[in-house]
N, C-alpha and C positions, 0 to 999 in steps of 0.2 A: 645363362638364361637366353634361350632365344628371344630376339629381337626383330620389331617390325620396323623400315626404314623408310617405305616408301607406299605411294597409292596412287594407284591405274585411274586413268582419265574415262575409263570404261563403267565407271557408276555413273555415268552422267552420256550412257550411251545414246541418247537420242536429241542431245543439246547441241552444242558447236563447243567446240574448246577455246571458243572466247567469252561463255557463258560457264565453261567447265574449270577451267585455270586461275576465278578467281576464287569459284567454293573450296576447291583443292588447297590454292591457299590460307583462305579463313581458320581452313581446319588444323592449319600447324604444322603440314607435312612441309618441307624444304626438298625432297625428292620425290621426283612424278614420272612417271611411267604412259606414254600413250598407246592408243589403242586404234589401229582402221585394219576395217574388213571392207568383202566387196560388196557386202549388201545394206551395211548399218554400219555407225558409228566413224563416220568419216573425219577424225581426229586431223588424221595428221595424211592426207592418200594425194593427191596431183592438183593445189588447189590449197584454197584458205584454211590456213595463212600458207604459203608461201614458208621456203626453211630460211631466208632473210628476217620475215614477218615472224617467225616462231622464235627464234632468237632472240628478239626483241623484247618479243614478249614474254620470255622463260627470265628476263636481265630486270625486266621490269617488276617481276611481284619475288625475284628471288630465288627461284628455283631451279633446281638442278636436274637434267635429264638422263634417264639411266637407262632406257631402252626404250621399245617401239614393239610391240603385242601385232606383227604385220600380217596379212591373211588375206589373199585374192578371190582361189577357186579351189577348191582339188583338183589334183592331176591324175591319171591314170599312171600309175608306176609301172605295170605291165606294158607300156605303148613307151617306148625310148624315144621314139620322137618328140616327147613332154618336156626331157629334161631339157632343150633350147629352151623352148620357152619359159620355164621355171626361172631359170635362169637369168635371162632376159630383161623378168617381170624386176626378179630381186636385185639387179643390179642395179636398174634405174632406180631405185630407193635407197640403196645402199647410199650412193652419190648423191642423196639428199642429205643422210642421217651426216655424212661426214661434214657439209654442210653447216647444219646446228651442231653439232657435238655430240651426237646420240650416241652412246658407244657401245649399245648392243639391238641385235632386231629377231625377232623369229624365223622361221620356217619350215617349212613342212607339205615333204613332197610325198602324194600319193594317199589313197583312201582306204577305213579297212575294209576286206573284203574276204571271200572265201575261195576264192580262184586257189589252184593246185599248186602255182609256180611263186610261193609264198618267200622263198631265198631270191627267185632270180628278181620281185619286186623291189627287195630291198638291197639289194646289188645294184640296182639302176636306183634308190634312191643317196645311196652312197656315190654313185656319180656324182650326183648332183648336188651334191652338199659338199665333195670337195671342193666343186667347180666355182660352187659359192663362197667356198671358207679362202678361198684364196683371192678371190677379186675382194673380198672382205676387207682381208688385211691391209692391202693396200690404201683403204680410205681409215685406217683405224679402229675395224668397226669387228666387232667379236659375235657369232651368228650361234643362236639357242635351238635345239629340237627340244620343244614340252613334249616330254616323253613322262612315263607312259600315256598314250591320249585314246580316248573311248572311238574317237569318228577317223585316227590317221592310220598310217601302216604298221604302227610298232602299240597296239594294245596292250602287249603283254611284257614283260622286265625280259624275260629272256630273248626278246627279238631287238631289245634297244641297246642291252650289253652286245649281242651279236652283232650290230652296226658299230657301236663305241669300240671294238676290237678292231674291228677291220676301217674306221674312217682312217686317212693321210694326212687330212688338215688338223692343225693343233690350237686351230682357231674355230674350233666346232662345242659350244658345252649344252649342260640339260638343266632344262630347267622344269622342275615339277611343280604340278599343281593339284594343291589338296583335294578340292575337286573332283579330281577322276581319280585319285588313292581310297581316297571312302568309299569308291563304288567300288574300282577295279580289285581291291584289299589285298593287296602284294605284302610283303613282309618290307617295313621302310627302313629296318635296321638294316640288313642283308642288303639291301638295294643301295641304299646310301652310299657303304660302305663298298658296293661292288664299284658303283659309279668313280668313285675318290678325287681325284681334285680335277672331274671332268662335270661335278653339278657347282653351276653357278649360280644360277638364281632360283626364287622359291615365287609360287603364288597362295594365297591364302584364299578361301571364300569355300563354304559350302555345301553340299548335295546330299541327295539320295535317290535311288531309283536300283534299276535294273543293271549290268553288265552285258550290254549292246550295243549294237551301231545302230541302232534308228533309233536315235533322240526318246525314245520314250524313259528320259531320266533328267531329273532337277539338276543342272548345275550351276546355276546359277545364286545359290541360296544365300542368303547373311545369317553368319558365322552365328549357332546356336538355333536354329532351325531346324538343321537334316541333321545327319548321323555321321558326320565328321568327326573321330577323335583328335581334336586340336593339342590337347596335352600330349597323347600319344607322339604326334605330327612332331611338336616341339621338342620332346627327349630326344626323339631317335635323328634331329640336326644337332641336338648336342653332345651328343654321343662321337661324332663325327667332327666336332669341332669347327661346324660349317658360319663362316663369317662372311659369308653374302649378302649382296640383297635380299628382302623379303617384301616383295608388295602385294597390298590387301587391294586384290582383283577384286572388286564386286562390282557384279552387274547388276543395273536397272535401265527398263525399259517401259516406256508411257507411263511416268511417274511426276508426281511435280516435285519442287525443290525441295518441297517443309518436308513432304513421306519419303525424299532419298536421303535426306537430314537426320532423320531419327532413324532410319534406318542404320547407317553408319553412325550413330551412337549406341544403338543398343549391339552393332556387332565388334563395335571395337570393346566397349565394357566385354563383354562374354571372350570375347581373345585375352582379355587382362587378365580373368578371375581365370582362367585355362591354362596361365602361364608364360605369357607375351610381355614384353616390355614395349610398350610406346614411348614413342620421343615425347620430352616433356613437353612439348609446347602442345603436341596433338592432346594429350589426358587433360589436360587444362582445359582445352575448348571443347571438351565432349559437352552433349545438354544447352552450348551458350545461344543458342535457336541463332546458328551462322545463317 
């Protein structure tokens, strides 16, 4: 039965994760996942807390950190002068995460687009991901492409296996998110399985909408909302025998605490009856109005 292990600091997108870290706890999880972008959700980005301060306070309520959801700008993949500063951006985080203990972080170079030179994109973004996968290693730290993605360079399965062929770093994996499988509607047996012990982590939450790049699509939904096959989601990881992480991404934004509260109750119940196993401490505290 698949299993869910963890939950993104990213429901609690417009708080502080000293306001975030202790609902995360109340809720039962013991493994948390954070979340900074460069426009919102400033978790965990150059600043409070401090990866001293985060430490501390990961030591303090108990919980264990399993990765870091990291996101600046888009880069132009066609313009190779990008990949420096891609680069550049990820390492100074890197040499954070090593820091606290984070042992994994995202990234994702380059935007989709319709431009002609759609191999030599992804060629310059395989630069850059080995250039990352290998200062990576050296702090510890194991680097994610959420592949397939609606708004990066690899939309489609057959452009993500075509980079998974040809990356050099062995410290590079994928991590999918239901999200943009609902929309994007790839076959997850075949993909899984093409993927093999290069997908390491999983995210949950979500969507409905269109298959495009200009945002005119939900993804941000709790789970039993949009048209997400979650049962489906969960066979085809068991199929594959995938004993990864799995954290429940949901996002909320200008929400207050009691409607992000019931919201992740009524999406974690709809994950249970779908087929998910929660750790027991979270199915105990669904409804206890944390």
């Amino acid at each position: 039965m698949a299993k869910i292990t963890a939950i993104s600091s990213l429901g609690w997108a417009h708080y502080t994760l000293y306001e975030a870290l202790p609902k995360i706890a109340a809720r039962g999880f013991k493994r948390v996942e954070f979340a900074s972008f460069g426009t919102y959700c400033f978790h965990f980005n150059f600043g409070n807390p401090i990866p001293s301060e985060l430490k501390k306070m990961l030591d303090g309520f108990g919980l264990q950190p399993i990765g870091l959801n990291y996101f600046t700008d888009f880069h132009n993949a066609w313009i190779p002068q990008e990949i420096d500063e891609f680069v550049h951006e990820w390492e100074k985080k890197i040499v954070q995460l090593g820091e606290v203990g984070i042992p994994m972080m995202t990234m994702g170079f380059g935007v989709r687009n319709s431009r002609h030179d759609q191999e030599y994109q992804l060629s310059n973004a395989i630069k850059a991901y080995n250039r990352v996968g290998r200062i990576a290693s050296k702090y510890g730290v194991r680097m994610l492409l959420e592949v397939p993605h609606l708004y990066g360079l690899m939309p489609r399965t057959e452009q993500v296996l075509w980079v998974f062929d040809r990356l050099e770093s062995p410290n590079i994996g994928a991590l999918v998110d239901s999200s943009h499988w609902g929309i994007i509607g790839y076959d997850p047996d075949s993909f899984f399985s093409a993927l093999g012990d290069r997908l390491w982590h999983i995210h949950l939450r979500d969507s409905a909408g269109p298959d495009t790049a200009d945002g005119k699509q939900d993804l941000e939904l709790t789970p039993g909302t949009g048209k997400v096959d979650f049962k489906k989601f969960a066979q085809a990881l068991d199929k594959v025998g995938y004993k990864g992480d799995v954290t429940v991404e949901l996002e909320y934004r200008d929400m207050t605490f009691n409607a992000i509260e019931k919201e992740y109750d009524n999406g974690l119940q709809y994950l249970e009856i779908a087929g998910w196993e929660l750790p027991a401490n979270v199915k105990k505290n669904i409804g206890r109005n944390i």
